[in-house]
Structures are given as C-alpha cells and as structure tokens.
C-alpha positions, 0 to 999 in steps of 0.5 A, spaced: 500 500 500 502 506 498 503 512 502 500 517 497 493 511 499 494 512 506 494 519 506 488 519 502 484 515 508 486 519 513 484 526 509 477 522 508 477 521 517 479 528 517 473 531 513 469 526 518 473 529 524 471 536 522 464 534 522 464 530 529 467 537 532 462 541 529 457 538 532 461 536 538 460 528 537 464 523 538 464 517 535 461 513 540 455 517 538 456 516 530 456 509 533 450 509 535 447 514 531 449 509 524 448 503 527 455 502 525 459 498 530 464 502 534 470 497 532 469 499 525 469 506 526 475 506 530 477 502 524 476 508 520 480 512 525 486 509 527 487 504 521 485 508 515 480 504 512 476 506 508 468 505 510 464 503 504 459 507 501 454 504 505 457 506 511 460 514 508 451 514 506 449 514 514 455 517 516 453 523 513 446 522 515 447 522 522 452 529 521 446 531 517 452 534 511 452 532 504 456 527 502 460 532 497 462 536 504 466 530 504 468 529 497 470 537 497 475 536 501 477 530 497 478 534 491 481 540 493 487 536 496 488 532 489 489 540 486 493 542 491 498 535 489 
C-alpha cells in the first residue's frame, strides 16, 4: 500500500473529524447514531480504512452534511498535489 493511499484515508477521517467537532460528537455517538459498530469506526480512525459507501451514506446522515462536504475536501487536496 502506498503512502500517497494512506494519506488519502486519513484526509477522508479528517473531513469526518471536522464534522464530529462541529457538532461536538464523538464517535461513540456516530456509533450509535449509524448503527455502525464502534470497532469499525475506530477502524476508520486509527487504521485508515476506508468505510464503504454504505457506511460514508449514514455517516453523513447522522452529521446531517452532504456527502460532497466530504468529497470537497477530497478534491481540493488532489489540486493542491
């Protein structure tokens, strides 16, 4: 697995990040609010995996975001390489 793939999981982590600080929630939360084990959350957060678009679909459920905020994100860190 190459680097330039690790860092394109974290950053996909980090939009999710950044939407669980906005509304002050914590995974155990997004846990239980997707019906998404904790372990595969942790899973996403710590290992890099990256959730399948099932998960990413209540993932921004439950942050009530579009799933372009997260595909925002992807895109402009693509430009900047």
């Amino acid at each position: 697995m190459d680097i330039e793939r690790i860092d394109e999981r974290n950053m996909l982590w980090n939009s999710i990040q950044v939407q669980l600080d906005k509304q002050n929630m914590t995974a155990y939360r997004l846990s239980k609010m997707t019906g998404i084990p904790l372990t595969t959350i942790y899973n996403y957060k710590n290992d890099g995996k990256e959730p399948p678009f099932k998960n990413m679909c209540k993932i921004a459920d439950a942050l009530d975001v579009s799933l372009d905020v997260f595909r925002e994100r992807r895109q402009s860190n693509d430009e900047d390489h």
